[in-house]
PAVEX-677238 format. One record per residue: residue number from 1; x, y, z of N, C-alpha, C, CB in turn; residue in three letters. Coordinates in pm, whole numbers, plus 32768, in hexadecimal, padded with zeros to 4 digits. Glycine has a CB too. Example, Ala and Ser with C-alpha at 12.3 -4.5 7.8 and 13.67 -1.06 7.14 Angstrom:
BEGIN
TIRO  nr  n.X  n.Y  n.Z ca.X ca.Y ca.Z  c.X  c.Y  c.Z cb.X cb.Y cb.Z rest
TIRO   1 8527 7DC7 830C 84CE 7E3E 830C 8528 7EB6 830C 846B 7E41 8389  ALA
TIRO   2 8505 7F1F 82C4 8557 7F96 82CA 850A 8003 8313 8580 7FC4 823C  SER
***
This chain:
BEGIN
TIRO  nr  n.X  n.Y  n.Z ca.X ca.Y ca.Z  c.X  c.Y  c.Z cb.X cb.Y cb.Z rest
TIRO   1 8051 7F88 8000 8000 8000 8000 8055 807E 8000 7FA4 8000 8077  UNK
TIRO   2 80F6 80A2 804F 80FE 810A 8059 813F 8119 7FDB 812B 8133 80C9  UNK
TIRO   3 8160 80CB 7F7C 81C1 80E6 7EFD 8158 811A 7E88 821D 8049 7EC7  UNK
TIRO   4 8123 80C0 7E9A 8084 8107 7E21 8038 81A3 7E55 7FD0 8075 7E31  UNK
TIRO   5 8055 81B3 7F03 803E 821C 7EF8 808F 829A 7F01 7FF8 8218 7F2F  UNK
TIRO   6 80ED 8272 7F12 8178 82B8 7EF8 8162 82F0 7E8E 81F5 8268 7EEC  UNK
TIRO   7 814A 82A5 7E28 817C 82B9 7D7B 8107 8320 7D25 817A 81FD 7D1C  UNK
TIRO   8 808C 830A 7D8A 801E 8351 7D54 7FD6 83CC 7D9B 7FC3 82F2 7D42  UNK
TIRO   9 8038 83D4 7E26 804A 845B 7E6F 8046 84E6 7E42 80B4 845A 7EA1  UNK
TIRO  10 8009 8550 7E35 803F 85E4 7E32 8050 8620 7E77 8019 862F 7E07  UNK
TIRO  11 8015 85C7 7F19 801E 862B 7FA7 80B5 8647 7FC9 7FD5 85DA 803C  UNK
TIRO  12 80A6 86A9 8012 8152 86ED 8066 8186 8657 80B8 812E 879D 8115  UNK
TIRO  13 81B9 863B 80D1 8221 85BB 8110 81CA 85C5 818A 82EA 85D7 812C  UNK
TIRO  14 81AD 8623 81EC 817F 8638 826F 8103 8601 8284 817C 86BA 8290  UNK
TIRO  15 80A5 85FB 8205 8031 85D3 81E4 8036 854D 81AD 7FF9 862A 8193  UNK
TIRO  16 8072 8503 815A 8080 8471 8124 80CC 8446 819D 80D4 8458 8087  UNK
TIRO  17 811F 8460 8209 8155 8412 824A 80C2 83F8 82BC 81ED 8450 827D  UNK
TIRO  18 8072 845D 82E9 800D 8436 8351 7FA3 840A 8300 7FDF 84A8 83B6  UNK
TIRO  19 7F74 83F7 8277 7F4D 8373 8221 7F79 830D 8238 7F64 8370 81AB  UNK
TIRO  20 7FDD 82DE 824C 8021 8276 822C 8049 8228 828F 807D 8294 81EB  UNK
TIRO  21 8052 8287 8328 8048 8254 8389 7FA5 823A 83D3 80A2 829D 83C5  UNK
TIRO  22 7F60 8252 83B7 7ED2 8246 83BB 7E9D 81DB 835D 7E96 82C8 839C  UNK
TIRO  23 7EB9 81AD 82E1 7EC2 80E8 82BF 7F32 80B4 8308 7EE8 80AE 8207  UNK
TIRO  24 7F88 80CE 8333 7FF2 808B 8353 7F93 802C 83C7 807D 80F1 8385  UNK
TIRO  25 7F6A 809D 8442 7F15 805A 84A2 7EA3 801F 8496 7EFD 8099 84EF  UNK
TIRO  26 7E26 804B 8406 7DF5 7FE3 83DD 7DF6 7F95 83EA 7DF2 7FCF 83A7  UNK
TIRO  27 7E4B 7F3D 8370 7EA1 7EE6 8332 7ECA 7E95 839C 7F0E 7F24 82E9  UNK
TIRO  28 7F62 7EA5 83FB 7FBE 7E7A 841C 7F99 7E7B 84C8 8031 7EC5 83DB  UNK
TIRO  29 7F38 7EE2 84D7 7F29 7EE1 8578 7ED3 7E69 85F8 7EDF 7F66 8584  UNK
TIRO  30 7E6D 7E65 857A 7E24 7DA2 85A6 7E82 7D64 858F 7D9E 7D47 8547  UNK
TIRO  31 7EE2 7D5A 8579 7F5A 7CD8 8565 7F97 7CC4 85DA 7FD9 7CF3 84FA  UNK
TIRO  32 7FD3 7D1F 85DF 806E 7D91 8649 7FF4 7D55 86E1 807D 7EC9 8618  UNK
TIRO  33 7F85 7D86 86BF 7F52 7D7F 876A 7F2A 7CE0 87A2 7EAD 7DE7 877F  UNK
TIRO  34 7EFB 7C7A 870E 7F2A 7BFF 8730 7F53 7BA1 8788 7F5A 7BFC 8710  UNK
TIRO  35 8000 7BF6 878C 8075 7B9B 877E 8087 7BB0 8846 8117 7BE5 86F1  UNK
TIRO  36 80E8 7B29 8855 80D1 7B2D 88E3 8147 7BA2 893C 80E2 7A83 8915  UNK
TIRO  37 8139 7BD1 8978 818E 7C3F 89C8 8246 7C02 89AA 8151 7C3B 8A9A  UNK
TIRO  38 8281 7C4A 89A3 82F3 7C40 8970 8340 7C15 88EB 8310 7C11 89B3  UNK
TIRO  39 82E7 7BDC 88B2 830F 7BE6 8839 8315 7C68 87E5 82CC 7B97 8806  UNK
TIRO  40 838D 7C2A 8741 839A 7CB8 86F6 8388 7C94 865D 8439 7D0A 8712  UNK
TIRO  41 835B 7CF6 862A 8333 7CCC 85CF 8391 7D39 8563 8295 7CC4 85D8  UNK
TIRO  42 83D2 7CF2 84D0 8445 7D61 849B 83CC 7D8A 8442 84F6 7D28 8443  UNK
TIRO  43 83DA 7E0F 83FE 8394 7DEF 837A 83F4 7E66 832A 82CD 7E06 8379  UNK
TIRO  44 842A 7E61 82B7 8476 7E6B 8231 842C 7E93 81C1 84AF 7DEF 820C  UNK
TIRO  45 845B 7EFF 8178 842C 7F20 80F7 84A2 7F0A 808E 83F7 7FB4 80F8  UNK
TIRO  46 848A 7F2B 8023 84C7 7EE4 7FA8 852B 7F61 7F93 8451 7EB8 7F18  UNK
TIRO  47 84F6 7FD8 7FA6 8526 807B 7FAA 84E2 80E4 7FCE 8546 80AB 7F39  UNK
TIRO  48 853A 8122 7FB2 84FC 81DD 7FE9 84D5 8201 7F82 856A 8265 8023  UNK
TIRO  49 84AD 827C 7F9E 84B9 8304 7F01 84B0 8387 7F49 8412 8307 7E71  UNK
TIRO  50 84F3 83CF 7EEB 84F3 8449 7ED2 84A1 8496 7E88 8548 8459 7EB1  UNK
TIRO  51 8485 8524 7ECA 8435 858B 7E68 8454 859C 7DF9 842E 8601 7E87  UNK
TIRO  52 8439 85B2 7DA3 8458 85C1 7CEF 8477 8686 7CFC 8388 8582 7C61  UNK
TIRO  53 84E9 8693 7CE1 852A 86F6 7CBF 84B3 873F 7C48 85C4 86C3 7C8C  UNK
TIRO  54 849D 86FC 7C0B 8438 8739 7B9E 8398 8788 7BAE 841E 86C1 7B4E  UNK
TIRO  55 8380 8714 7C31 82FB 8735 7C56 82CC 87E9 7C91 82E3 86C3 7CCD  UNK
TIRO  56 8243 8812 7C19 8242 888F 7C5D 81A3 8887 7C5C 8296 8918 7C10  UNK
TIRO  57 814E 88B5 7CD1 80E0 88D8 7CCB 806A 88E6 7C7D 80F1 8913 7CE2  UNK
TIRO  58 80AA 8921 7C31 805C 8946 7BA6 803F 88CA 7B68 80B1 89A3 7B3A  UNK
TIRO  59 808D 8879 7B86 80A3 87E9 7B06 8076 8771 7B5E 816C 87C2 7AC2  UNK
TIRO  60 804D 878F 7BC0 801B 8727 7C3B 7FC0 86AB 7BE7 7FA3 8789 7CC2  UNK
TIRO  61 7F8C 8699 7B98 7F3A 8652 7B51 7F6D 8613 7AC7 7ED1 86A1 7B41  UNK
TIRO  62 7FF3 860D 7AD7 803C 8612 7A5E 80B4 85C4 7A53 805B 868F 7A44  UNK
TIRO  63 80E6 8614 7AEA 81B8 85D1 7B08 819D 859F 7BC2 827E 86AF 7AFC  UNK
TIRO  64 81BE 852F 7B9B 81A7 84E8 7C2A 81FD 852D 7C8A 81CC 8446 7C2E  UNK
TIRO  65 81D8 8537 7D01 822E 859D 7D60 829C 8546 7D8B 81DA 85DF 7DEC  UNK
TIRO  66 82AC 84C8 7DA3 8302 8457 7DF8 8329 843D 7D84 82C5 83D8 7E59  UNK
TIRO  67 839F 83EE 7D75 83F1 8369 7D30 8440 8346 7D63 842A 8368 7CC0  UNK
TIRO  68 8476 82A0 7D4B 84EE 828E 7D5F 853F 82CF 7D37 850A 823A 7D4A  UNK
TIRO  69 85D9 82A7 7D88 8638 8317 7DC3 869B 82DC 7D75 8656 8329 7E70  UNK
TIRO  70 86BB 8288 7D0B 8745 827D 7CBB 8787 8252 7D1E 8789 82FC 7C75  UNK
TIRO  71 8808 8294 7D3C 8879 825C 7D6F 887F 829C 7DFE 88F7 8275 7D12  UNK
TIRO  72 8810 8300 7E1B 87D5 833D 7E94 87E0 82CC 7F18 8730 8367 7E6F  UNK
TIRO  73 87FE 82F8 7F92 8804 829C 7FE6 8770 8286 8036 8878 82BE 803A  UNK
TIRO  74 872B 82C7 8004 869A 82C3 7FE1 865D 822D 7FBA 8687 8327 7F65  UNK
TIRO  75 86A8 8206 7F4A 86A5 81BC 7EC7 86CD 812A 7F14 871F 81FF 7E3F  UNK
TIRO  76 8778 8146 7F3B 87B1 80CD 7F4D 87D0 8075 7FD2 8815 80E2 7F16  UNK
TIRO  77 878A 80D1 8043 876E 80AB 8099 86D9 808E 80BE 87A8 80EA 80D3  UNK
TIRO  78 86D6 8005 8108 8657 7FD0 8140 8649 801A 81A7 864E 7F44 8164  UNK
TIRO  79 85BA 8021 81A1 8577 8066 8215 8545 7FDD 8260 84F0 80DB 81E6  UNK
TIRO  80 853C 8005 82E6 8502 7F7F 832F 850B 7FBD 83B7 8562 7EDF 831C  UNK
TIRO  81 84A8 7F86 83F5 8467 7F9F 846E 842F 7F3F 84B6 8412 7FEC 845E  UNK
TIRO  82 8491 7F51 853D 8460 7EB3 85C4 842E 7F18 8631 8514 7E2B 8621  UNK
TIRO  83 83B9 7E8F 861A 8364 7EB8 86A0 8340 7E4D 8702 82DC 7EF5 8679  UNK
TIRO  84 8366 7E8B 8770 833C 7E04 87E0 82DF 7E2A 882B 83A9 7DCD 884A  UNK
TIRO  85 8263 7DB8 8851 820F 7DCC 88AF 8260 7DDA 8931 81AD 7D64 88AE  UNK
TIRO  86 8217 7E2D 897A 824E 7E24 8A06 821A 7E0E 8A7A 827C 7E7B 8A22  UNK
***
């Protein structure tokens, strides 16, 4: 979910990130609450992205605001996030 909505985003970053954390808990939060006290659970994405240098307002409907990041450490580093019940 967050890559498809990454890609089809025009909101400011401040706004797609509290999207995105709002399915995240959807999604992932009946799981997470599950699991028995002390356990952790990893979870990993494939990549990041970066804002598109190109993207301007005007063109919001036109030039996607996000993309992958090339050789960006954006790009070539995994994102991943552990969480343990406590």
């Amino acid at each position: 979910f967050a890559d498809a909505r990454t890609h089809t985003s025009r909101e400011d970053i401040l706004t797609l990130s509290g999207e995105l954390k709002r399915r995240f808990d959807e999604l992932v939060g009946p799981v997470l609450g599950e699991l028995p006290s002390g356990w952790a659970v990893l979870l990993a994405s494939d990549h990041g992205f970066v804002e598109n240098p190109g993207y301007r307002e005007e063109n919001k409907y036109r030039v996607s605001r996000y993309q992958h990041g090339g050789t960006s450490p954006e790009e070539v580093i995994s994102p991943w996030l552990l969480i343990q019940k406590g």
